[in-house]
C-alpha positions as CSV (number, residue, x, y, z in Angstrom):
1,X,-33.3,96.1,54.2
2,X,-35.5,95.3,57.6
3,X,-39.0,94.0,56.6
4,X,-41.7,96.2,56.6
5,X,-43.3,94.7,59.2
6,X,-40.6,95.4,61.3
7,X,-41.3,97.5,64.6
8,X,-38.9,100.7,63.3
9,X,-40.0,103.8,62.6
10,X,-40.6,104.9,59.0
11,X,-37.7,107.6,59.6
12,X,-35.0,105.0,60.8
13,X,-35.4,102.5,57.8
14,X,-34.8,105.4,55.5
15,X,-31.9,106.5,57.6
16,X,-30.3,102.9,57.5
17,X,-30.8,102.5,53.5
18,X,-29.8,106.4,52.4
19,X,-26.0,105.1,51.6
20,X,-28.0,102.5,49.1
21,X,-29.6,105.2,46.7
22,X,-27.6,106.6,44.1
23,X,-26.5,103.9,41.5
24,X,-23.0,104.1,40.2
25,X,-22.0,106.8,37.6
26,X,-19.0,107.3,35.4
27,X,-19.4,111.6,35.7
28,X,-16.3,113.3,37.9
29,X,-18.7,113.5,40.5
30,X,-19.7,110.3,41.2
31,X,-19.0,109.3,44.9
32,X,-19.9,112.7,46.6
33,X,-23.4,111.8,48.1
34,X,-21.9,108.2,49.4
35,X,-19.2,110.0,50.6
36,X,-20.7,112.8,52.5
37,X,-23.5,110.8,54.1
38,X,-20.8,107.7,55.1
39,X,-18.7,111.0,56.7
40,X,-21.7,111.8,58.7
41,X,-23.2,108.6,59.8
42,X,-19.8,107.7,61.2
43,X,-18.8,111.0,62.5
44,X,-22.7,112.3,63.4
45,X,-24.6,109.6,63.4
46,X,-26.8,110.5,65.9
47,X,-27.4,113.6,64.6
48,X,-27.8,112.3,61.2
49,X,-30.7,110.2,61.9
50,X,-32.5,112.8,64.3
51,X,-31.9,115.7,60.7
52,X,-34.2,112.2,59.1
53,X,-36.6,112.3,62.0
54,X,-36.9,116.2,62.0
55,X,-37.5,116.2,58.2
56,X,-39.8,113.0,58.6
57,X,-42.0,114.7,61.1
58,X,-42.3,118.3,59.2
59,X,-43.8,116.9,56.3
60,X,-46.0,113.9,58.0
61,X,-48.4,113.1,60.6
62,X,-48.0,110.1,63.2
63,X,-50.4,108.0,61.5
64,X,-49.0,109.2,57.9
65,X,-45.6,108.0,59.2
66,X,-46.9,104.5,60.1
67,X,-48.9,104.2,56.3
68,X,-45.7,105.5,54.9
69,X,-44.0,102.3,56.5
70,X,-46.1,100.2,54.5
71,X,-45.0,101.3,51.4
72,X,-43.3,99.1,48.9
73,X,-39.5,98.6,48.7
74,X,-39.6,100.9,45.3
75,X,-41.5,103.8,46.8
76,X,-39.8,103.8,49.9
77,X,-36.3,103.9,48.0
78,X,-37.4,106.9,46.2
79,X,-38.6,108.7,49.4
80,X,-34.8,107.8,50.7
81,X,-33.5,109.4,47.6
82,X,-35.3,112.6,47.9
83,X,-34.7,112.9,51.5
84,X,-31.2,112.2,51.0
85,X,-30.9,115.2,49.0
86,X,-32.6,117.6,50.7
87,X,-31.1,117.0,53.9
88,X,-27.4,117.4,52.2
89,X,-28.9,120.5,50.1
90,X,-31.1,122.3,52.7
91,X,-31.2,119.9,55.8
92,X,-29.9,121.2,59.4
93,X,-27.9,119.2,62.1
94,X,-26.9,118.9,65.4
95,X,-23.2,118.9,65.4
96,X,-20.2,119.9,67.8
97,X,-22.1,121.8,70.4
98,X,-24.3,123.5,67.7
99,X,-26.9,123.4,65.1
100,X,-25.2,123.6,61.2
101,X,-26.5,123.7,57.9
102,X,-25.6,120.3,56.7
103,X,-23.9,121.7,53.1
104,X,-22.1,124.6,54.9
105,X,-20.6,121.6,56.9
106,X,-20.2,119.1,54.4
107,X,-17.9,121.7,52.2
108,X,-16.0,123.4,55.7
109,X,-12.1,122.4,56.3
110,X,-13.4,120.2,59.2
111,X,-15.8,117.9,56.5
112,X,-15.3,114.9,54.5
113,X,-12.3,114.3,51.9
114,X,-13.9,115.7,48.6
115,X,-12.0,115.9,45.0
116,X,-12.8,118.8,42.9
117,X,-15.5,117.7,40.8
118,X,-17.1,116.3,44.4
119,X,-16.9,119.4,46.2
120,X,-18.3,121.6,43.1
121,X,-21.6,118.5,42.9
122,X,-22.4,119.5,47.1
123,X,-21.7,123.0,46.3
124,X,-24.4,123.3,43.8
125,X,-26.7,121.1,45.8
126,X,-27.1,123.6,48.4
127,X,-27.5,126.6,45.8
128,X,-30.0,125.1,43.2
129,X,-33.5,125.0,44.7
130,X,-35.9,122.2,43.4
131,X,-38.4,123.6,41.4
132,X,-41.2,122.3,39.1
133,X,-40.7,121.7,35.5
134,X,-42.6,120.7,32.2
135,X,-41.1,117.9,30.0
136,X,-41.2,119.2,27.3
137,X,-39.3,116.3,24.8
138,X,-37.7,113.1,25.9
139,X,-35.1,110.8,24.2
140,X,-35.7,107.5,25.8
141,X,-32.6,106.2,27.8
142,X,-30.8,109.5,27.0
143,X,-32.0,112.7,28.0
144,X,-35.2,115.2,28.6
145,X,-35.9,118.9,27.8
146,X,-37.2,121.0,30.5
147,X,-39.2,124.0,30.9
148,X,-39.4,125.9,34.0
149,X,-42.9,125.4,35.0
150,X,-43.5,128.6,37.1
151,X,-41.3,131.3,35.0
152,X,-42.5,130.9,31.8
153,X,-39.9,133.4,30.0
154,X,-37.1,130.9,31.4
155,X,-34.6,129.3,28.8
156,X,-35.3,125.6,28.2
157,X,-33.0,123.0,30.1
158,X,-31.7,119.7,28.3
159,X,-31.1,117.2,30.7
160,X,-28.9,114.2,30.7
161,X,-31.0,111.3,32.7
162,X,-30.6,107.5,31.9
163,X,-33.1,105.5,33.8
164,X,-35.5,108.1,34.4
165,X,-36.8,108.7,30.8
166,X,-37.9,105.5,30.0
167,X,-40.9,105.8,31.4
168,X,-41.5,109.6,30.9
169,X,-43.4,111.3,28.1
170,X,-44.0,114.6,26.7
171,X,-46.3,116.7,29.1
172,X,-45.6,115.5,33.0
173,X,-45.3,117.6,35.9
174,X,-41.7,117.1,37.9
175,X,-40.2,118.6,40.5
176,X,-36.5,118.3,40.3
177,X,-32.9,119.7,41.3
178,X,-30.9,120.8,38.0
179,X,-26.9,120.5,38.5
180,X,-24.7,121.6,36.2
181,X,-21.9,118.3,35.4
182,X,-19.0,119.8,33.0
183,X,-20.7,120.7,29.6
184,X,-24.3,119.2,30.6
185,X,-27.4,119.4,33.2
186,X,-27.9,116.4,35.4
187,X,-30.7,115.9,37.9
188,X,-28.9,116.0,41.4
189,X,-30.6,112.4,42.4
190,X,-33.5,113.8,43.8
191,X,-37.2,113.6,41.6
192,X,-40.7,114.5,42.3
193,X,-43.0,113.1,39.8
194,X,-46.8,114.2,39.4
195,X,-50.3,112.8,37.9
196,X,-52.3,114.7,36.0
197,X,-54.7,114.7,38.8
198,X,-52.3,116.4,41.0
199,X,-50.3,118.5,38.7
200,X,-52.1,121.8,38.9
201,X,-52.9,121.4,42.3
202,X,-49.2,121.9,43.0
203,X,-48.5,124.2,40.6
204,X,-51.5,126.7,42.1
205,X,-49.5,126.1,45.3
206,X,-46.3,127.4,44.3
207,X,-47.9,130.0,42.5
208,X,-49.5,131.3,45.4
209,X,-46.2,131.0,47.7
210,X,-44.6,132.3,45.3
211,X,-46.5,135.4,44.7
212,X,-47.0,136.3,48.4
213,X,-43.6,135.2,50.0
214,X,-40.9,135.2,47.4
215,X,-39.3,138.2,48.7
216,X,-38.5,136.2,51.6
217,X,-35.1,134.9,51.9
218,X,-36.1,131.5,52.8
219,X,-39.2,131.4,49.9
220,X,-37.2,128.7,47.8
221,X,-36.7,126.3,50.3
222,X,-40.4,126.5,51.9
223,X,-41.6,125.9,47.8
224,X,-39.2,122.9,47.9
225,X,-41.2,121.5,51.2
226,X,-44.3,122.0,49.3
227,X,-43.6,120.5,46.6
228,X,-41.7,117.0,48.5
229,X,-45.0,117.4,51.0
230,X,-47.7,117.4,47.8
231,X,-45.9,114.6,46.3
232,X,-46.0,112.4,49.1
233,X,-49.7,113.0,49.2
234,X,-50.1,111.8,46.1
235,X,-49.9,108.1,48.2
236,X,-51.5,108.8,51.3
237,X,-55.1,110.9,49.7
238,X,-57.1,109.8,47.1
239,X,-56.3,111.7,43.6
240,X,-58.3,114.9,43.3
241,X,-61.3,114.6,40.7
242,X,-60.6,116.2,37.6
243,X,-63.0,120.2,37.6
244,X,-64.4,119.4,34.1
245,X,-64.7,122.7,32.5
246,X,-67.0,123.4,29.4
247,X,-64.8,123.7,26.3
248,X,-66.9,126.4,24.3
249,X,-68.2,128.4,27.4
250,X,-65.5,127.6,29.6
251,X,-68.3,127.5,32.7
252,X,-67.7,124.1,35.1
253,X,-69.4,121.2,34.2
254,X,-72.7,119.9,35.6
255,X,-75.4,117.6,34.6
256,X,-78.9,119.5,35.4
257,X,-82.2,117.6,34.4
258,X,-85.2,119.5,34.4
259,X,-88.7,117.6,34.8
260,X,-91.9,118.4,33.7
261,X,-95.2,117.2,33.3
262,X,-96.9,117.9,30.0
263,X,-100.2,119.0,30.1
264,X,-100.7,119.3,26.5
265,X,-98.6,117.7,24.2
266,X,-99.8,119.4,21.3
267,X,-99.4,122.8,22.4
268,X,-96.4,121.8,23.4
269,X,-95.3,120.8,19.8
270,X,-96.5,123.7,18.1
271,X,-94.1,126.0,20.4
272,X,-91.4,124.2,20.1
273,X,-92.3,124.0,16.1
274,X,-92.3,127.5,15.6
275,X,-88.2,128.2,16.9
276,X,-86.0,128.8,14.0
277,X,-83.3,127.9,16.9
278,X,-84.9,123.7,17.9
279,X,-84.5,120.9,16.3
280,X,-86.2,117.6,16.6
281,X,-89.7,116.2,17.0
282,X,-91.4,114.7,19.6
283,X,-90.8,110.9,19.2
284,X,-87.1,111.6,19.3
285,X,-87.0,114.7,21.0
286,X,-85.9,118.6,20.7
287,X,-82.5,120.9,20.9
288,X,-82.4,124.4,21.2
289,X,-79.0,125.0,19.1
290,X,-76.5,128.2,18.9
291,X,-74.5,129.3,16.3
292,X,-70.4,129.6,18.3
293,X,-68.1,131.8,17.1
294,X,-66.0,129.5,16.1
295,X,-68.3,128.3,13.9
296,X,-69.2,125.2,15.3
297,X,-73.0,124.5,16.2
298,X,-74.2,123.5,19.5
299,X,-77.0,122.2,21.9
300,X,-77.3,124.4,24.7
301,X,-80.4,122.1,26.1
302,X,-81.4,119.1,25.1
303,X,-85.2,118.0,25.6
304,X,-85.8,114.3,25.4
305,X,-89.7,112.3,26.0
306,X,-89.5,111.3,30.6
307,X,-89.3,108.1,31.3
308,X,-92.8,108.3,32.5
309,X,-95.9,109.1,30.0
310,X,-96.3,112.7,29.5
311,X,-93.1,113.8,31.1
312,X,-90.0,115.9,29.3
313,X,-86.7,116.1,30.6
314,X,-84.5,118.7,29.9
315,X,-80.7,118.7,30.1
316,X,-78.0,121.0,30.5
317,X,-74.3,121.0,30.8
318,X,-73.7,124.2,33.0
319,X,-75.5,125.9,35.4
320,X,-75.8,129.0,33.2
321,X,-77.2,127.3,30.3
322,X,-79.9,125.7,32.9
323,X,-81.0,128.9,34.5
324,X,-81.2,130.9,30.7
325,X,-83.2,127.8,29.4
326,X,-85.9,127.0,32.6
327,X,-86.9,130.6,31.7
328,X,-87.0,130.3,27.8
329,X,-88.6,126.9,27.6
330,X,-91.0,127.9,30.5
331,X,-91.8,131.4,28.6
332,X,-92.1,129.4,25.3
333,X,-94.3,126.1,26.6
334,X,-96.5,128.8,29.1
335,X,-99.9,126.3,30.5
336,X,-98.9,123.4,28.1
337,X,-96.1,122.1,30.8
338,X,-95.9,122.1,34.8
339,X,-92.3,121.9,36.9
340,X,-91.8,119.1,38.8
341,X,-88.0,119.5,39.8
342,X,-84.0,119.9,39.1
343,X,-81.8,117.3,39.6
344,X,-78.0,118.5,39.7
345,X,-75.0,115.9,39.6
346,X,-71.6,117.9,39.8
347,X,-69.2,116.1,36.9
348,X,-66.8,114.7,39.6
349,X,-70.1,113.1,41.8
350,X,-71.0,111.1,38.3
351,X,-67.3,110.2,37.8
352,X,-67.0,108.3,41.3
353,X,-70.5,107.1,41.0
354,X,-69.4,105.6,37.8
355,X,-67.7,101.7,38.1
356,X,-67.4,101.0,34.1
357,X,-65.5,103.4,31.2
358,X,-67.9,105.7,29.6
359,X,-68.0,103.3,26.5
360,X,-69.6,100.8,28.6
361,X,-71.6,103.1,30.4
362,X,-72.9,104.0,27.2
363,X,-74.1,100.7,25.9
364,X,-72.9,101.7,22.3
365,X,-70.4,99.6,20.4
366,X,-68.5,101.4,18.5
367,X,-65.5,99.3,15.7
368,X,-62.0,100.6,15.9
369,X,-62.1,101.9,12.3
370,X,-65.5,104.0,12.9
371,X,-63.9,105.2,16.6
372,X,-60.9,106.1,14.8
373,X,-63.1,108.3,12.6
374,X,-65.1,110.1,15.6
375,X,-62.0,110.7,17.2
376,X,-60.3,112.1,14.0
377,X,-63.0,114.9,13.4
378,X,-63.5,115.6,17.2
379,X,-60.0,116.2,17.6
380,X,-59.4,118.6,14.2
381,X,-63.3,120.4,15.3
382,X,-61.6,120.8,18.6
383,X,-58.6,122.1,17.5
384,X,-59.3,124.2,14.5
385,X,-58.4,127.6,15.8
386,X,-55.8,126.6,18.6
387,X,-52.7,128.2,16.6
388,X,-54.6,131.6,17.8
389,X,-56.4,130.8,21.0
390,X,-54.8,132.0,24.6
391,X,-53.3,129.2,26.6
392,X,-52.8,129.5,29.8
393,X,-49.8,127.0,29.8
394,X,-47.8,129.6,27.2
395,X,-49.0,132.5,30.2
396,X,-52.1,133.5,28.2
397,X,-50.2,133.7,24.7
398,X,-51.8,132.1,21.9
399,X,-49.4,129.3,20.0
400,X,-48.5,131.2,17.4
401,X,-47.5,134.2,19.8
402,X,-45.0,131.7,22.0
403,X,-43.2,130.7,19.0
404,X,-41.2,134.2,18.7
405,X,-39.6,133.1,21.2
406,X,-36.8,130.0,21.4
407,X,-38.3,129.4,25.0
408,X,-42.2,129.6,23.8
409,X,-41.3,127.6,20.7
410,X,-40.0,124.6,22.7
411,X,-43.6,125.3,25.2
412,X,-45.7,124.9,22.3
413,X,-43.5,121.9,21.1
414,X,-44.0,120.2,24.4
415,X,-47.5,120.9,24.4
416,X,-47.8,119.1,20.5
417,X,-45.6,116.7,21.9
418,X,-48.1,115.7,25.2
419,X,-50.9,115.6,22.9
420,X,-49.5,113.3,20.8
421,X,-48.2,111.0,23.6
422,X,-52.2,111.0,25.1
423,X,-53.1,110.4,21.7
424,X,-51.3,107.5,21.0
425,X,-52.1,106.4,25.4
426,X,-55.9,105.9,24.5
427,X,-55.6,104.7,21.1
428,X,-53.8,102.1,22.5
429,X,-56.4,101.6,25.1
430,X,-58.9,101.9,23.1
431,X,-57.4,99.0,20.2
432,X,-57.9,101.8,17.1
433,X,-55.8,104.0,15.4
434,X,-53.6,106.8,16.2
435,X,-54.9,110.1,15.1
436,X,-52.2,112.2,13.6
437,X,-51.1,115.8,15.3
438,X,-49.8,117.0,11.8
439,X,-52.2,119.7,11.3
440,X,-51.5,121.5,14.4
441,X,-47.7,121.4,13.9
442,X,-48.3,122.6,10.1
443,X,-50.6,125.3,11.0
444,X,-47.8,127.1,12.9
445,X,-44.8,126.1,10.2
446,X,-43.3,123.9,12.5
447,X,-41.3,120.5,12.0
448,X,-40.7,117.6,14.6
């Protein structure tokens, strides 16, 4: 491979290592990519590299091209890979006087020597489009299961894949071309991983493609481009901030201080005293609390002693809840307090503002034994009615709903299954133990 450094474009060191990036197989197919791109870098090489170039400068700018250059030797192979295969699925070139779909070619009398199994691999590469996916279950070294990510009544997919599942988990986002390979699914070479971060970014993006072209003959291949395009993003722009969303009012998150000056504290006191609905005093302060339907109690402001004398400050955690309580408290304190202002931090604002984890932040050290604990009854409080609560990933259905259904059963596995995986991420992190999933999967009947 030419050094990084090296003057070529971006486009010409992928063309020059494309033959490099499928590793050897023992399936009936094995062969057909080296053999079709070796048939057209001798017989078209010039057109083969300008199909690169083409592809190259659809999906990037000039000054993404020369930051994609940069890139490490691992990235850069798996940009290779993923060109590769579209360019043999989807990919056009200039060929004997004319321009030619490069699999219509590849599979004519006039293209490369192919045995059966070969022929049927290109074949299927040019009619299976790359769509999105959920991993739903993965056998480490073996296989995955896959649930299309956009239809959500589609049949589950297992998937033979060796190398690529020993890093995966339950409950990532991938973007992949599914081959059929005698009795079994295979991924055709090609694989678009996404964060967390980005996930539903791309997902709303197909969505919306989907929804106002798929009539369009050409709608699967454009979705393909968007979904290569938003995964080479994922290097070039800074992650998306997570839209934190209020779990019991499901309003966006904010952090809203109120200040006032307290012009009687005593008065003040007495008002607050006489709510059947506060709690508190004031050396340690007041909440307002609300009985949920789902039985949980909460604060819906919070009203803690300024950090000057005679000042209060109230926070809230949406904007509603701020605008409902600056008229109660200010109906309820009347003369006693005067406004000074609002502060407003939007939850992503305080997450790049912040340089240290939230335990640290926090000042508050907590033992692995007594974390474990928190986590324990935050999870099963958070959790108690989710066997009959809508989710949108099981298209609005609650859990127990999905499960009719072989392909919302194995939904509603994956989603027990990504839990468990984050679970067992930040207990890790976080040097404490794991807090068991069990409930959820007995609440519905269902064994691992």
């Amino acid at each position: 491979m030419d050094n990084l450094g090296s003057r070529q474009s971006a486009g010409q060191l992928l063309f020059f290592n494309s033959i490099m990036t499928y590793s050897p197989t023992t399936t009936p197919h094995f062969g057909a990519i080296e053999t079709a791109v070796n048939w057209l870098i001798t017989l078209h090489r010039k057109g083969w590299m300008n199909a690169f170039k083409n592809l190259y400068q659809e999906l990037l700018s000039e000054e993404e091209q020369f930051r994609v250059a940069a890139f490490d030797e691992d990235t850069l192979e798996c940009l290779e890979i993923n060109m590769t295969d579209w360019l043999l699925a989807e990919g056009d070139i200039h060929a004997r006087g004319g321009l030619r779909r490069i699999n219509d070619y590849l599979l004519s009398p006039a293209g490369p020597l192919l045995n059966a199994a070969q022929r049927d691999w290109i074949q299927q590469l040019g009619q299976r489009p790359i769509r999105l996916y959920d991993v739903t279950d993965v056998v480490q070294g073996q296989q995955m299961t896959l649930c299309d990510a956009i239809d959500k009544e589609a049949e589950p997919m297992v998937v033979q894949e060796h190398s690529g599942t020993r890093n995966l988990a339950p409950g990532a986002l991938l973007g992949c071309r599914i081959l059929r390979a005698g009795d079994h699914f295979e991924m055709s070479g090609s694989a678009y991983l996404f964060s967390l971060l980005t996930g539903p970014r791309v997902l709303s993006l197909v969505r919306e493609h989907q929804e106002a072209f798929g009539h369009q003959l050409d709608a699967q291949r454009s979705i393909g481009l968007i979904i290569m395009l938003e995964w080479l993003q994922q290097w070039l722009k800074p992650a998306p901030m997570p839209n934190l969303i209020d779990h019991y009012s499901g309003e966006p998150m904010k952090m809203i201080t109120d200040h006032y000056r307290v012009i009687d504290e005593e008065a003040l006191a007495q008002a607050l005293g006489s709510q059947a609905d506060v709690e508190g005093d004031r050396q340690e302060g007041w909440s307002r609390v609300m009985d949920c339907t789902d039985g949980e109690v909460r604060a819906s402001v919070h009203i803690n002693p300024g950090k000057a004398k005679n000042q209060l400050e109230l926070f809230y955690r949406t904007q509603r809840y701020a605008d409902e309580g600056k008229r109660w408290f200010e109906a309820l304190a009347g003369a006693s307090v005067t406004f000074i202002k609002r502060d407003v931090l939007d939850t992503q604002d305080a997450i790049k503002g912040s340089k240290k984890p939230m335990a640290q932040v926090s000042g508050v050290q907590i033992d692995a034994a007594t974390m474990a604990q928190l986590m324990s009854e935050a999870i099963h409080r958070s959790y108690a009615n989710w066997a009959d609560e809508p989710i949108p990933a099981l298209n609005h259905k609650t859990p127990r709903q999905a499960i009719q259904t072989s392909a919302g059963l194995e939904r509603v596995r994956g989603l027990l299954r990504s839990y468990e995986a984050s679970e067992a991420s930040q207990a890790k992190q976080q040097g404490r133990a794991e807090v068991s999933y069990d409930f959820l999967w007995q609440a519905l009947g269902l064994t691992r």
